[in-house]
C-alpha positions as a printed NumPy array, in Angstrom:
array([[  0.   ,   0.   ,   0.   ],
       [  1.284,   3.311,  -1.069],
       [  1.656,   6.781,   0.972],
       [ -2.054,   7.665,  -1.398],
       [ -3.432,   4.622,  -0.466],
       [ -3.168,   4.589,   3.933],
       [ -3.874,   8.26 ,   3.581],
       [ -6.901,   7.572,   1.618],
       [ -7.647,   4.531,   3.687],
       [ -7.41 ,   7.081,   6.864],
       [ -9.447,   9.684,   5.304],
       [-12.618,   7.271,   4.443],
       [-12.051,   6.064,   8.613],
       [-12.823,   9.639,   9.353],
       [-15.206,  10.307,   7.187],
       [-16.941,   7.361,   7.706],
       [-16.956,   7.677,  11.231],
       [-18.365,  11.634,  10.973],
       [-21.11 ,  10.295,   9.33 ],
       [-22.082,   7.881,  11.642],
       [-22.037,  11.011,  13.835],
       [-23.916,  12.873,  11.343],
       [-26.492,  11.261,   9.355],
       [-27.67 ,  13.905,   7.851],
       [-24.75 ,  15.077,   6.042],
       [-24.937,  11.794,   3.69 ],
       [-28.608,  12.546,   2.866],
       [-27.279,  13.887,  -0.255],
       [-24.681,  11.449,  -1.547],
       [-26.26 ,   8.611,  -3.346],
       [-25.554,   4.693,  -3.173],
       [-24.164,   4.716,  -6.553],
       [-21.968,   7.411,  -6.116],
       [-18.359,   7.127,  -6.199],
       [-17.092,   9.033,  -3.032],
       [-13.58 ,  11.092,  -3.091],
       [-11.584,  12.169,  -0.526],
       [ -9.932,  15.799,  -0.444],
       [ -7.736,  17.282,   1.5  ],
       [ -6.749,  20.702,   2.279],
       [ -3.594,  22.487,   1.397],
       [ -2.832,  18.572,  -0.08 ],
       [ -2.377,  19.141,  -3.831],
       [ -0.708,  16.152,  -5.079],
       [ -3.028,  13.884,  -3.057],
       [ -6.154,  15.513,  -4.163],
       [ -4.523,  15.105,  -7.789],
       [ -4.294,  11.106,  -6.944],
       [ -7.493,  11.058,  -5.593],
       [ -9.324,  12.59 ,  -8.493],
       [ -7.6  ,  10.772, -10.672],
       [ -8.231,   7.105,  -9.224],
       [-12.413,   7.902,  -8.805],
       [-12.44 ,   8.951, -12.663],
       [-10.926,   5.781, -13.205],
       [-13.523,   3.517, -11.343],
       [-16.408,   5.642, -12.3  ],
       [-18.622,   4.466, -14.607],
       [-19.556,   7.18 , -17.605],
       [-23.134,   7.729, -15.849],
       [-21.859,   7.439, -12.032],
       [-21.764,  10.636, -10.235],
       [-18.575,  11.551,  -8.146],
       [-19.03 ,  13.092,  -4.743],
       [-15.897,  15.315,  -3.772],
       [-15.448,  15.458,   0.197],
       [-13.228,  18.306,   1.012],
       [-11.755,  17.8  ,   4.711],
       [-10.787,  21.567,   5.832],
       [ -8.654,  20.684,   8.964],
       [ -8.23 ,  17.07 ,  11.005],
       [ -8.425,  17.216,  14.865],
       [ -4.564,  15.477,  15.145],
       [ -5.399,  11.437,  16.699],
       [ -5.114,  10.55 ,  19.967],
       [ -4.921,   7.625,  21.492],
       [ -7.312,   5.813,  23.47 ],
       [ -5.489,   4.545,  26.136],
       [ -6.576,   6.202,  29.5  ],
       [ -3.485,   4.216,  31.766],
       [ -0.325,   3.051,  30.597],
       [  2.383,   1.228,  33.104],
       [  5.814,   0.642,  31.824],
       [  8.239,  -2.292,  33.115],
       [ 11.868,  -2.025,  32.196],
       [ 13.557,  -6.149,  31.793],
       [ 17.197,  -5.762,  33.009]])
């Protein structure tokens, strides 16, 4: 899996995970619609992006472009951590 691909990968986590969040927003994006990922200030990923959903799209298919403004940075879920140091 290339650089495109996890980031791609981690972008359609998020989104999919907003829109569990926020039903609403997906009223509007149909079942047969091919779904693209874009990310701000990310031109050459955007580029990739575009690029592979043109490919997969069938002549009639529409293309939904999600534009992600600005990520929250990830944090991890672990609330206590112990360390043991082996001599």
């Amino acid at each position: 899996m290339n650089v495109y691909e996890r980031k791609n990968s981690e972008l359609i986590k998020e989104f999919n995970r907003y829109v569990r969040e926020h039903p609403e927003f997906a009223d509007d994006i149909t079942k047969e619609a091919v779904v693209v990922m874009q990310l701000a200030g990310d031109a050459k990923f955007n580029q990739w992006s575009r690029k592979l959903a043109k490919g997969h799209a069938r002549e009639d298919q529409p293309i939904v472009y999600v534009h992600i403004h600005k990520l929250k940075p990830l944090r991890s879920r672990i609330e206590k951590l112990e360390l043991k140091r082996v001599a």
